[in-house]
C-alpha positions in Angstrom: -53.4 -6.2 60.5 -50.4 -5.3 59.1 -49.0 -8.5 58.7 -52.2 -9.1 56.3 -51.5 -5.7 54.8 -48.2 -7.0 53.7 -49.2 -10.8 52.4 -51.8 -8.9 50.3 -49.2 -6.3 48.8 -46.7 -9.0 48.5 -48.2 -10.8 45.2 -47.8 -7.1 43.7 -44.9 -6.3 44.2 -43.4 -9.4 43.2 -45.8 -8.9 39.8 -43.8 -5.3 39.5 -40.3 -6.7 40.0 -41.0 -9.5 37.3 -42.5 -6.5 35.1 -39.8 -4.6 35.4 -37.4 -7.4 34.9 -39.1 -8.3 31.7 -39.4 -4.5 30.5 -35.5 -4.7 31.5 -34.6 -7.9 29.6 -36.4 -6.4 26.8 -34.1 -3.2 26.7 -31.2 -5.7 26.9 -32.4 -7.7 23.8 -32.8 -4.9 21.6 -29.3 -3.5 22.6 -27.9 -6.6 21.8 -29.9 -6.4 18.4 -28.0 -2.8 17.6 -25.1 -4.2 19.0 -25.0 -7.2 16.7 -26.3 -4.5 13.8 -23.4 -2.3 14.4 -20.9 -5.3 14.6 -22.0 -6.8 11.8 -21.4 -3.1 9.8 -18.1 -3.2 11.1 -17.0 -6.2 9.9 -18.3 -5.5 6.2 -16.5 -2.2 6.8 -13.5 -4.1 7.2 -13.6 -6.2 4.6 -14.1 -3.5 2.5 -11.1 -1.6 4.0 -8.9 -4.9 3.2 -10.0 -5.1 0.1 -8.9 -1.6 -0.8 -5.4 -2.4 1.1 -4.8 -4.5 -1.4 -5.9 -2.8 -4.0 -3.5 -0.3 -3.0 -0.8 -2.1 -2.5 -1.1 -4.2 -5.6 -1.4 -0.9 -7.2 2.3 0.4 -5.3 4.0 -2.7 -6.6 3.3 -1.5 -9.8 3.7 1.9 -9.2 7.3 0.8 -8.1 8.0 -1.3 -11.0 7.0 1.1 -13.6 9.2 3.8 -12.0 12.3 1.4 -11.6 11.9 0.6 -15.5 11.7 4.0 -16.5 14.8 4.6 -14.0 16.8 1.7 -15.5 15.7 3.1 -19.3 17.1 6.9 -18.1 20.5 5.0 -17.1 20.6 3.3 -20.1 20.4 6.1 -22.4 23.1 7.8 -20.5 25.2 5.4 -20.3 24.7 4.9 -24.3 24.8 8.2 -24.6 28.2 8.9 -23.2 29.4 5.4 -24.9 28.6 7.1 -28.4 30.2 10.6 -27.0 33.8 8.9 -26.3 33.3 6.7 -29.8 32.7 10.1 -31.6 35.4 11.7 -29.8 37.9 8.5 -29.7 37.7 7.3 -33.6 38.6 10.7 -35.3 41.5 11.0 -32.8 42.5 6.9 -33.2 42.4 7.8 -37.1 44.6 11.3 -36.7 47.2 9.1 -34.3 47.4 6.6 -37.1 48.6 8.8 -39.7 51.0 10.9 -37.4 52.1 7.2 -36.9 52.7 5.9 -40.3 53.7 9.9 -41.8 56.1 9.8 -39.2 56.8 6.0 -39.9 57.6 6.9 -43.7 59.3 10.1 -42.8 61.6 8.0 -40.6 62.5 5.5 -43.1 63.1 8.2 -46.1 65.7 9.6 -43.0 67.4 6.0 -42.4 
């Protein structure tokens, strides 16, 4: 008898395995559907994240470029500023030399 007690409980068991391997498979297909859900978020995440790197760094570029104009502007005006500072200090004293020059000049030949 038991070897008819086991060819009768064999067409069970093999129906449970299968059931269970289907009720398996099943948890494995909708893991792969969350999977590909979550991938597929990711990957719009990271375009979005490009798309702001570039914003960002097209935005630095200009950040740079705008501070190197104003930089180049601040030297400018210095360096105009001292060029106008020796003119106005340079001229009046160019003018007083040339009259020491020619008094002295005329005073020299009155002497000779």
């Amino acid at each position: 008898m038991p070897i008819n007690d086991k060819t009768t409980n064999r067409p069970q068991e093999i129906q449970k395995e299968v059931e269970e391997t289907l009720s398996s498979l099943a948890g494995t297909y909708t893991k792969i559907g969350e999977r590909g859900e979550r991938l597929n978020n990711l990957q719009g995440k990271t375009i979005l994240l490009q798309d702001y790197a570039y914003s960002f760094q097209n935005d630095a570029c200009r950040t740079r470029n705008l501070m190197r104009r104003r930089k180049m502007r601040m030297w400018g005006g210095i360096i105009a500023g001292i060029v106008v500072l020796i003119i106005i200090i340079l001229v009046p004293t160019v003018r007083l030399l040339v009259k020491i020059i020619c008094y002295n000049h005329r005073t020299f030949a009155y002497i000779v």
